[in-house]
C-alpha positions as CSV (number, residue, x, y, z in Angstrom):
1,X,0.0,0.0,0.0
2,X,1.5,3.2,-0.7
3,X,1.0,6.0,1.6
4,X,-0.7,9.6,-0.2
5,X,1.1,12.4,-0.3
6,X,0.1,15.3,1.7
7,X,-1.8,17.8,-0.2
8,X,-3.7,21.2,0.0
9,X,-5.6,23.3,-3.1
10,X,-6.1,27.1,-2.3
11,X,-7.4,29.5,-4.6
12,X,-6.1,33.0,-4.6
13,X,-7.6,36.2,-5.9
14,X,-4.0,37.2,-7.7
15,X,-2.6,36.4,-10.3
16,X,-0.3,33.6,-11.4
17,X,2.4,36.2,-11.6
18,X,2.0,37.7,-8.0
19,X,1.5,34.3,-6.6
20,X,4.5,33.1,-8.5
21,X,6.5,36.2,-6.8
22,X,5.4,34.7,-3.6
23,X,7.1,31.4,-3.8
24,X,10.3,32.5,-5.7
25,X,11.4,36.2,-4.1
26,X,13.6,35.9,-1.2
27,X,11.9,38.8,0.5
28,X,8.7,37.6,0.0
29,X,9.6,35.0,1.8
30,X,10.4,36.9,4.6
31,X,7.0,38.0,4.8
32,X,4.9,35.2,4.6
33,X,7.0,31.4,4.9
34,X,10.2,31.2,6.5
35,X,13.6,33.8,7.1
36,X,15.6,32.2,4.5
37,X,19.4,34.1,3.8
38,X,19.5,33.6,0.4
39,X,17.2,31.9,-2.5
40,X,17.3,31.5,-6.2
41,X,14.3,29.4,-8.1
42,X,16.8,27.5,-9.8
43,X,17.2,23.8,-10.6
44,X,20.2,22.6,-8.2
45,X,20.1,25.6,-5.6
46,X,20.5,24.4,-2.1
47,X,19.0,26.9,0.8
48,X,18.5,26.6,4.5
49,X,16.1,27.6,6.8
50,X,14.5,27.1,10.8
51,X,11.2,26.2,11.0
52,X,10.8,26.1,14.9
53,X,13.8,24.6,16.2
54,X,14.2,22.3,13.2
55,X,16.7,23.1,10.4
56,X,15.7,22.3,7.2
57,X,17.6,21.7,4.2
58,X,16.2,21.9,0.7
59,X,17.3,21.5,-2.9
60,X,15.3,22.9,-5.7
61,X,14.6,20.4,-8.0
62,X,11.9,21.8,-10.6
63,X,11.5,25.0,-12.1
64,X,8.9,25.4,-14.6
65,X,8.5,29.5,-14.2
66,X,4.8,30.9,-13.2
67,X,3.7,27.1,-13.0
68,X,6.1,24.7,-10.8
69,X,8.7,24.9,-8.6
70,X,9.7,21.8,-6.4
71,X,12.3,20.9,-3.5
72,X,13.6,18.3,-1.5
73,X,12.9,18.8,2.2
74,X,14.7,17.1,5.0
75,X,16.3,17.4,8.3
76,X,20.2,17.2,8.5
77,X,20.0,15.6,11.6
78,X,17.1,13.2,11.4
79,X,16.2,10.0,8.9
80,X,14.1,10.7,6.0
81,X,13.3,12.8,3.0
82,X,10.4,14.2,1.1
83,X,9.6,16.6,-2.0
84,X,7.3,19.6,-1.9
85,X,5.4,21.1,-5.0
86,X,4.0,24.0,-5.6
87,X,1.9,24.1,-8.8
88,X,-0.2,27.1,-10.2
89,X,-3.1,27.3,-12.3
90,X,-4.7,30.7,-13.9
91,X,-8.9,30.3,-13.1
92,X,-10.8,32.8,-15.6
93,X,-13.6,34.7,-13.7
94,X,-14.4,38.6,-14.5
95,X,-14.3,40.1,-11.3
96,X,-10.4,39.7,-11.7
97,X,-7.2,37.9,-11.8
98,X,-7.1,34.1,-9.6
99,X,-4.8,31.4,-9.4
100,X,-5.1,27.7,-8.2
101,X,-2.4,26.5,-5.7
102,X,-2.0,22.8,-5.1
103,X,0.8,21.8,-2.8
104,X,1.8,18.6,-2.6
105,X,4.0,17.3,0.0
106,X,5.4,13.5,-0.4
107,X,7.5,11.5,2.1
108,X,6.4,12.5,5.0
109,X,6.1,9.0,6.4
110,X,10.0,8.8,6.1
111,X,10.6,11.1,8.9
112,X,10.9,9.5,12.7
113,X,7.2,8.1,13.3
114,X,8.2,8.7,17.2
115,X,8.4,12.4,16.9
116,X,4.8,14.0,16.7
117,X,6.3,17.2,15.1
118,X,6.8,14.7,12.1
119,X,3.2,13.3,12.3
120,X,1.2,13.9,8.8
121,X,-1.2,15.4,11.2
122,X,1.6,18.1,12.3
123,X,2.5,18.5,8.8
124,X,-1.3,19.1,7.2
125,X,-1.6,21.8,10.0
126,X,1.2,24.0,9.3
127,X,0.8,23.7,5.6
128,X,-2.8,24.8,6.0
129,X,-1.4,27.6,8.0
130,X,1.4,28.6,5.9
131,X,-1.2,28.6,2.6
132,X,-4.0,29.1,3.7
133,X,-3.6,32.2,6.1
134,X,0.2,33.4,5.5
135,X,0.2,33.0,1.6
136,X,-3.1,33.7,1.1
137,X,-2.9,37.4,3.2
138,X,0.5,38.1,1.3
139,X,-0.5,37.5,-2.5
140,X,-3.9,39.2,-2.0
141,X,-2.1,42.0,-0.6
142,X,0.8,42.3,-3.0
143,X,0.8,45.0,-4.8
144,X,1.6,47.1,-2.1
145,X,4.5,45.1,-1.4
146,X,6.0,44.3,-4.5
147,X,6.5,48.3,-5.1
148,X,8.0,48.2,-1.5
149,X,10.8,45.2,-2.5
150,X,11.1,46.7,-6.1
């Protein structure tokens, strides 16, 4: 039986392009994931960053611009390793610009089963928080803060 990958759909009133922004621009980031030093959407670039007292690793691994971007996510310090995907879809509706998010988070189940932080439970929750609430307030506020970063 194979386990399913973790996943979450959330559809934003912005468009691909300021979505896109979102999950690319360093100082985006800052704003709405995680403080990461430095970050290129680029196959093969490595970055680092804390999420609580864990350090994360990740190695971008798929870049298709304004539609894909995935990475490898694990823990130097513990067993396992999974993949996260971000993929974007443009919805047509006249009141104005939306995208469709899907994140899909595989490999999960490779991480310590005796640590609850690693749980899929632990994981669905703070994806649903990150997308959900963080992205979602950043991209449908983003105008304002792309003229800030530009």
């Amino acid at each position: 039986m194979s386990v399913r990958p973790i996943t979450i759909t959330e559809i934003f009133d912005a468009s691909v392009a300021d979505v896109w922004f979102a999950l690319t621009n360093k100082t985006a980031f800052d704003k709405w994931y995680f403080d990461i030093e430095h970050f290129e959407a680029i196959p093969g670039f490595e970055f680092d960053f804390y999420g609580g007292s864990y350090l994360h690793h990740c190695k971008i691994i798929e870049v298709i611009p304004n539609k894909k971007i995935s990475y490898t996510w694990v823990y130097p310090v513990y067993k396992g390793e999974s993949v996260v995907t971000f993929e974007l879809s443009e919805l047509k509706d006249e009141f104005g610009p939306q995208t469709t998010l899907l994140l899909t988070h595989e490999g999960v189940e490779s991480f310590p089963p005796d640590d609850e932080n690693f749980s899929r439970d632990s994981f669905v929750a703070g994806w649903e928080e990150i997308i959900r609430i963080a992205l979602k307030n950043y991209v449908e506020n983003i105008s304002s803060e792309k003229q800030e970063i530009n």
